[in-house]
C-alpha positions, 0 to 999 in steps of 0.5 A: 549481461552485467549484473544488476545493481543490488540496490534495486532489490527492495524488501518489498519489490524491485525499484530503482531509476529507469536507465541507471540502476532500472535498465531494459536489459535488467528488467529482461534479466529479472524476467528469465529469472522470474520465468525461471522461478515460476516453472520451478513453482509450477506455473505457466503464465504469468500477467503482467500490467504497467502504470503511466510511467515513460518507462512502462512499455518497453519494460512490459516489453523486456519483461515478457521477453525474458518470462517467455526466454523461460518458458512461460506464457505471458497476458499482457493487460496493458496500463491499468491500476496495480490492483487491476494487475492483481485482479486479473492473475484471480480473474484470468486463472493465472495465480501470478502476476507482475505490476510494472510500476513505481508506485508513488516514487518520482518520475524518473522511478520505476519497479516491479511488484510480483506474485507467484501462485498467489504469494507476493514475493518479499525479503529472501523470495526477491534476493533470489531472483537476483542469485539466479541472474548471477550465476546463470540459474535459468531455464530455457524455453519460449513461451507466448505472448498475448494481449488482453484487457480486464478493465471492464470485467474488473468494474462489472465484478465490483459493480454487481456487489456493491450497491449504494444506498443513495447517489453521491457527488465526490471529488476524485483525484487519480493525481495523473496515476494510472488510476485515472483510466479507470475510476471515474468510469467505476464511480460512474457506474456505480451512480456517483457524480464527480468532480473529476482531478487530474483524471489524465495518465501522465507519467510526469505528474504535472499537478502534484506528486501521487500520493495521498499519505502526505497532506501537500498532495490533498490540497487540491481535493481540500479546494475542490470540496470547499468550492462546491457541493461534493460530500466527500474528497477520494484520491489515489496514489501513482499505482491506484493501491492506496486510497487518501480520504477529505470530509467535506470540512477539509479533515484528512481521515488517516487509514487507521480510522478508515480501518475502524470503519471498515471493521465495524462493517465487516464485522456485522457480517463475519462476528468474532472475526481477526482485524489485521493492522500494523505496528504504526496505526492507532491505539484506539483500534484494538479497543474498536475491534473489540467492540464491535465483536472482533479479534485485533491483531498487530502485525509488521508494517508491510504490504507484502508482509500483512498479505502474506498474515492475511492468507495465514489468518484467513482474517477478513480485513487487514489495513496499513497506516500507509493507506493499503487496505486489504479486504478479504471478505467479498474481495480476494485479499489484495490492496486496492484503493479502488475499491476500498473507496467504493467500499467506503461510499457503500458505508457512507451512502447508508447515511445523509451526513457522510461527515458526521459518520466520518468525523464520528470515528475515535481519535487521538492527538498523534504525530505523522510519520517522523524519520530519523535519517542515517546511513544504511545499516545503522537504523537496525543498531540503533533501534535494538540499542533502543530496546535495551533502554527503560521508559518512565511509565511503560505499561507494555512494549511490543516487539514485533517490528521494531519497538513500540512502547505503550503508556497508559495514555499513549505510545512512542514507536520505533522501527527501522525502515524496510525501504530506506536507510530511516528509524521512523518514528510515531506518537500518539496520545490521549491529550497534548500534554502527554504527547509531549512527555512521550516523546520526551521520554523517546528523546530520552531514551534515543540519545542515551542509545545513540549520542549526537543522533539528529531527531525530528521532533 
């Protein structure tokens, strides 16, 4: 075949549009490769499950083609949620697993999320499976094919653990993702009554773009807990492994607080245990943590990346500012928005005023996501220029992916996207005012590192 188009290999997973640089014949390649790489590992079969896209069938198809041109067998789970996918490598004995899917991107997107004897593959892992194609480094053999489906067994799992304290009427939007076919069933199950959005699986997204972590995609939610008596507003984003939460009052509850209550939780039960977050959440966290008898520990922005800390750690609970949350503890570890809102309703059902609980946890005056855009390559030069620079009133920078500077009220973060040619950029603080004078000291020091560049605050 021709060789595939560099672009495709994310830091994180394969991801590209379909029928231009994501073709059939591409995904059949990655496949042999994939095939390859898992006998090289020891493994024999390997899951794979799709989402909603256009593209997914005959890319399952292409893909079990080529893991079978390898040698290895492949279960095929059919269109499910990508922490349905993960489920079924733990719950079918398999360790390895690929998630067709491109997650929150546009329609015309499509990708590959995949694990191989229970690590997700990431960085230098997926560049080598492009290597193999290229220089024709494959194995040969041919291995089978079969269909299953894991969605029941994946509702009985959780269903059996958590239990609500009471029944609860919730807005639930899958956004037409591949979470529609499985959620309201698993909040039914588990005593809720719904207000059910946008719950079809159509891979054109008609109603608004699947994905929580921007406010636009929330506002159907935010109408919905207004013009009725639902309690609390939950929505999934294209693949089902992030989670979007409303109060009633229409407040966006960010992962970062989410995270706080998760840890309280955990921690009641795991006392002194690490709490993992990456590098853009909340100050308040650390300090959180601490209290409720925990060890806080910062990490790299990442799915892959805070999974693979996870498994080094044996820490019980990880979480992301994007919305992916990883629970150990009485779970296996993946991210699952799924189940991190079931989780969060067996929290909340516990008292009358799911709101209060809510709108109880610390906070501060903080910016979303701001990106920097530039071309490729240059966000890595400027954010190590940036690290060079002194900030008025540092009271202790941190390094560990990109540069977050911390004040005694307050901090500024920089770092270089993994995913897209962009220096994003966060602030938080005590108050307004200082806010206001973090970032001046950030549009300072950003300058100075890089004359002319273009901010967005």
């Amino acid at each position: 075949m021709t060789q595939p188009a560099a672009e495709i290999f994310k830091a994180y997973d394969i991801r590209g549009i379909v029928d231009k640089s994501l073709t059939v014949e591409t995904v059949r390649a990655i496949g042999h490769a994939l095939g390859s790489e898992a006998k090289a590992r020891a493994q024999k079969t390997i899951v794979i499950g799709r989402d909603g896209r256009h593209s997914g069938p005959a890319f399952a198809q292409a893909l079990a083609a080529g893991i079978n041109a390898a040698g290895i067998d492949v279960i095929d789970i059919g269109c499910v949620a990508t922490p349905i996918t993960y489920f079924a490598a733990y719950h079918l004995d398999t360790h390895s697993c690929v998630s067709i899917t491109g997650s929150h991107n546009p329609p015309e997107y499509n990708g590959l999320k995949m694990v191989l004897g229970g690590q997700t593959l990431y960085g230098a892992m997926i560049q080598d499976l492009r290597r193999r194609i290229i220089e024709n480094d494959l194995t040969q053999g041919s291995g089978t094919l079969t269909h299953t489906d894991v969605r029941g067994a994946y509702i009985e799992r959780i269903v059996s653990d958590v239990k609500l304290a009471r029944p609860m009427k919730i807005v639930l939007d899958s956004g037409n993702g591949v979470a529609g076919n499985t959620a309201p069933e698993l909040y039914k199950k588990l005593g809720c009554e719904l207000i059910e959005l946008f719950s079809e699986v159509d891979g054109d997204f008609p109603n608004h773009h699947p994905d929580p972590s921007k406010p636009e995609n929330l506002e159907d939610v935010i109408h919905a807990l207004k013009t009725s008596d639902a309690e609390i507003g939950l929505a999934f984003d294209g693949d089902g492994d992030r989670l979007g939460v409303v109060t009633k009052d229409g407040e966006i509850i960010y992962p970062d607080r989410q995270l706080m209550l998760f840890a309280a939780d955990v921690l009641s039960r795991v006392p002194g245990g690490q709490i993992i977050y990456d590098v853009k959440c909340t100050r308040n966290l650390a300090t959180w943590v601490r209290k409720h008898g925990g060890v806080p520990l910062m990490w790299n922005t990442g799915h892959a990346l805070v999974k693979a800390k996870l498994r080094e750690t044996g820490a019980p609970l990880a979480g992301e500012m994007s919305g992916h949350m990883f629970f150990k503890e009485r779970w296996y570890g993946f991210d699952d928005g799924l189940y991190t809102g079931v989780r969060l309703l067996e929290i909340l059902s516990r008292s009358p005023d799911a709101n209060a609980i809510l709108k109880a946890l610390p906070d501060a005056v903080s910016t979303p996501e701001l990106n920097i855009k530039m071309a490729e390559g240059e966000p890595v030069q400027l954010v190590e220029k940036l690290k060079a620079a002194s900030f008025d009133g540092e009271v202790e920078r941190i390094t560990i992916d990109g540069l977050r500077v911390e004040y005694a009220d307050g901090f500024g973060l920089a770092r270089s996207s993994n995913t897209t040619p962009v220096v994003v950029l966060r602030f938080e603080a005590d108050d307004a005012a200082a806010l206001s004078r973090i970032q001046q000291d950030f549009r300072r020091a950003l300058h100075e590192a890089w004359p002319g560049v273009n901010l967005p605050f």
